[in-house]
N, C-alpha and C positions, 0 to 999 in steps of 0.2 A: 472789673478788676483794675490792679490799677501797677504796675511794674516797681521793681522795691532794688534797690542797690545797698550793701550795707558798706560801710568801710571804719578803718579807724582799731582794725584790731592787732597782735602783734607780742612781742616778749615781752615782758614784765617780769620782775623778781617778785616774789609772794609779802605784801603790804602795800604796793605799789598801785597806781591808779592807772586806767584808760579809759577815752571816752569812746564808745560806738555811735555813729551816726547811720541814719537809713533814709536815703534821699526817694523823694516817692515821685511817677510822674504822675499826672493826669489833675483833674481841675477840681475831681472831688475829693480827695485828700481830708479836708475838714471836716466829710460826716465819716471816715472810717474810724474804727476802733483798731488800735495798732499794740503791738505785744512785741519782747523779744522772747524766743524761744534759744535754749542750746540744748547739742549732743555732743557727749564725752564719747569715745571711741567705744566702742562694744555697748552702748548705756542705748535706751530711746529715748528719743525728743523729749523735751521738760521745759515746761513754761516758768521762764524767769521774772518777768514781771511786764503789765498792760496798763494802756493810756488810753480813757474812752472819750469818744470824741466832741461832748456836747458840753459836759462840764466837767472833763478833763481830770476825774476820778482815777486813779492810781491803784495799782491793787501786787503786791510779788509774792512772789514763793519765799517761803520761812527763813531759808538757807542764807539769803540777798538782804533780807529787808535790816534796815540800816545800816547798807553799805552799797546798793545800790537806789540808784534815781534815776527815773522815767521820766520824760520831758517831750512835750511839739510844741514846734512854731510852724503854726500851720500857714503862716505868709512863706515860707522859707519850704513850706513842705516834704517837712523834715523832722525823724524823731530821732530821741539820741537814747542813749544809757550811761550814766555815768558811772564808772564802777571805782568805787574806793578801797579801801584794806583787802586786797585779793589774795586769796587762798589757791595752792596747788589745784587743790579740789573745783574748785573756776573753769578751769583748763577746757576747751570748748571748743566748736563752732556753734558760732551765736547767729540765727538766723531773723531775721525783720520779718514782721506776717501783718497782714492788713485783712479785718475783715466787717462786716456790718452787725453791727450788734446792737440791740435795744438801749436808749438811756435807761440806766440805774438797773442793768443785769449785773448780775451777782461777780463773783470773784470765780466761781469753779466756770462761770462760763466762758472769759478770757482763759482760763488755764486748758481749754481743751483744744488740742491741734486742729480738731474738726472744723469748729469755730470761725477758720478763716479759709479766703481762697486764695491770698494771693503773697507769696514765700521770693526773701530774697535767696542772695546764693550762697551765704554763709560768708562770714569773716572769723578768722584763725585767733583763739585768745589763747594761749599757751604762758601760763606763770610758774615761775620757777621757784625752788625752796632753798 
């Protein structure tokens, strides 16, 4: 397993950007496969979008894709989220998850919480209308 810290989240007006970061420790970093998850208050956990770790294949949920981006610099070990044109509906704790996953698994297999064993502790995205 390898310990996950997220930061970088915060108020936003609804069009507005932030970036997430999720600083990882430990040395093997670059074969994990890494995902943000969020939960909206009373909603379950929902896979936002994953980065897998061998040839850095990208994969998000419908909602996101073309407004957010997935990104490691695995010298830095570190993945971030870029989130642009943000919507009320955003509004979240976005959690960092790290887990070992096959090269060239599919997309539903990043999308399941199972998936991984090792969860930060959540950073607050709250966007305003």
């Amino acid at each position: 397993q390898v310990q996950l810290v997220e930061s970088g989240g915060g108020l936003v007006q609804a069009g507005g950007s932030l970036r997430l970061s999720c600083a990882a420790s430990g040395r093997t970093f670059s074969s994990y496969a890494m995902a943000w998850f969020r939960q909206a208050p009373g909603k379950e956990r929902e896979f936002a979008a994953g980065i897998s770790w061998i040839v850095s294949s990208t994969y998000y949920t419908d909602s996101v894709k073309g407004r957010f981006t997935i990104s490691r610099d695995n010298a830095k070990n570190t993945v971030y989220l870029q989130m642009n044109s943000l919507k009320p509906e955003d509004t979240a704790v976005y959690y960092c998850a790290a887990g070992r996953i096959r090269p060239y698994s599919g997309s539903n297999t990043y999308a399941r919480v199972g998936t991984y064993d090792s969860w930060g502790q959540g950073t607050q995205v709250t966007v305003s209308s």
